[in-house]
C-alpha positions in Angstrom: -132.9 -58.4 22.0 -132.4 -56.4 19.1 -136.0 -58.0 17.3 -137.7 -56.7 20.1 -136.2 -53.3 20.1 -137.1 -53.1 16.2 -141.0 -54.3 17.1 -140.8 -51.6 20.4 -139.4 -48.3 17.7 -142.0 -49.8 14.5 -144.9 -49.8 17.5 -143.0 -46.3 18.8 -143.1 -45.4 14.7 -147.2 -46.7 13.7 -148.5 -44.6 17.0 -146.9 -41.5 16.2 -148.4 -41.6 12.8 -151.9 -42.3 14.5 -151.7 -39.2 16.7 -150.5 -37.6 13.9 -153.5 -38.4 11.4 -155.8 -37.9 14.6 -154.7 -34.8 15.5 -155.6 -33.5 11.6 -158.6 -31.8 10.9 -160.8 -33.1 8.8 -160.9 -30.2 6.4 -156.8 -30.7 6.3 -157.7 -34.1 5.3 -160.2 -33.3 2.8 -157.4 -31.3 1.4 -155.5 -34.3 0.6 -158.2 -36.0 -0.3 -158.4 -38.7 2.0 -161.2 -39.0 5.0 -160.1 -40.1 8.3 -161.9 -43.5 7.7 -158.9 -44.3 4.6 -156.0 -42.8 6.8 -156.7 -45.2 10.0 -157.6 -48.1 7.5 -154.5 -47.6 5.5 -152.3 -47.3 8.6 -153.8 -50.4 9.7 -153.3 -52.6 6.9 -150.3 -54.6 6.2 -147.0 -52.9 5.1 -146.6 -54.8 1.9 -150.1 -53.9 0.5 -148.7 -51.1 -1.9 -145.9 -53.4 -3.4 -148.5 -56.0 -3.5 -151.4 -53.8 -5.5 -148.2 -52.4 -7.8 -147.2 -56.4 -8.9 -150.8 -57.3 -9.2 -151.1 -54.1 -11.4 -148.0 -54.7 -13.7 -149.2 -58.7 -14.1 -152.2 -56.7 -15.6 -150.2 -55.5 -17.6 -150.8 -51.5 -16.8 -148.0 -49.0 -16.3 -146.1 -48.0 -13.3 -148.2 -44.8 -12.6 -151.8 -46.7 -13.3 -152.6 -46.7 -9.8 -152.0 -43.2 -9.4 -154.6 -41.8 -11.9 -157.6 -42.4 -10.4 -157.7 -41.5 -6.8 -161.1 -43.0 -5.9 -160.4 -46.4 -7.6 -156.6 -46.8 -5.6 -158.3 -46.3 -2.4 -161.3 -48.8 -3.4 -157.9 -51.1 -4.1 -155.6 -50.2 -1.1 -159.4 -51.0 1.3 -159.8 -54.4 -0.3 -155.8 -55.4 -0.1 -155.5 -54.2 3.0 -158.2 -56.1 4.3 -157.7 -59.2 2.1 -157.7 -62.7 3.3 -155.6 -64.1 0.6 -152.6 -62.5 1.1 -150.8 -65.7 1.0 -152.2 -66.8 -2.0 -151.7 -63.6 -3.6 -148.2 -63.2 -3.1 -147.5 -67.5 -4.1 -149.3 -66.2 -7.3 -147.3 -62.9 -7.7 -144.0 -65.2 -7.2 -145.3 -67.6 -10.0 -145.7 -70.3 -7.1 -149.6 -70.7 -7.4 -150.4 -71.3 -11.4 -153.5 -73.1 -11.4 -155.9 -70.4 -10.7 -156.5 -66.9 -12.5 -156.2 -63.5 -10.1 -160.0 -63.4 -10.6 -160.3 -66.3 -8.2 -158.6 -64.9 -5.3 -158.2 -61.4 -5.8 -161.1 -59.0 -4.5 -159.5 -56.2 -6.7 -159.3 -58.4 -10.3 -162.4 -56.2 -11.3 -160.1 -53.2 -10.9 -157.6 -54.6 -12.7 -159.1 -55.7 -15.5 -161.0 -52.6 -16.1 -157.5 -50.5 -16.1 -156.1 -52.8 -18.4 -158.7 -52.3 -20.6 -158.6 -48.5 -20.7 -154.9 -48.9 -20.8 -155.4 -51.1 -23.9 -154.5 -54.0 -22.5 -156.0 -57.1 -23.9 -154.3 -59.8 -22.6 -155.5 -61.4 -19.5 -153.2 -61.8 -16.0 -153.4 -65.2 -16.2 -152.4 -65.9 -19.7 -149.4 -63.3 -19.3 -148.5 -65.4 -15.9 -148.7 -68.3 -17.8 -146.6 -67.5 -20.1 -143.9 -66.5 -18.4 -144.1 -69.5 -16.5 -143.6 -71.3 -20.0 -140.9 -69.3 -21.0 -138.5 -70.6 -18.0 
């Protein structure tokens, strides 16, 4: 009983943000810099697609704030995680489960990545960091 009461308030929780974002303007959202076509896509996708984009993001090896600086790139990111199909092999990667491919494989967003990392001055790649740190156990 109480699994379906938490499903019935997140449903209860997800619409109200919909109306909400609906019942915005689209000038009030062009304040924030967001369309209406990123809100609804971002409401739609999967709850863990932030944490997900930050661990993909620090196995680059790029700061905490990376995502943050520029807009346009995080919500080409948050679009393709959200949308992604290899969510599980993301996250067996992420957890050091999947080692015998690179992020460039799987991940639609390894472009990204790897172009931060380089303007962050990062020149070691995902993979060899993962690796390592695998070896180090």
């Amino acid at each position: 009983m109480r699994g379906l009461l938490q499903r019935v308030g997140k449903w209860l929780r997800d619409n109200q943000e919909r109306q909400y974002l609906q019942g915005l303007s689209n000038v009030e959202l062009m304040d924030c810099g967001y369309s209406r076509a990123d809100m609804m896509t971002a409401l739609a996708a999967p709850k863990d697609t932030r944490q997900r984009m930050q661990s993909m993001a620090t196995a680059y090896g790029l700061p905490p704030d990376a995502l943050n600086k520029e807009h346009w790139r995080a919500m080409d990111i948050a679009r393709a995680c959200g949308q992604c199909r290899e969510r599980a092999m993301c996250r067996r990667w992420l957890n050091g489960q999947q080692t015998d491919v690179s992020a460039d494989e799987f991940c639609p967003n390894a472009e990204h990545f790897a172009e931060m990392a380089m303007s962050h001055g990062v020149t070691t790649t995902a993979y060899a960091r993962r690796q390592k740190s695998r070896d180090s156990f």
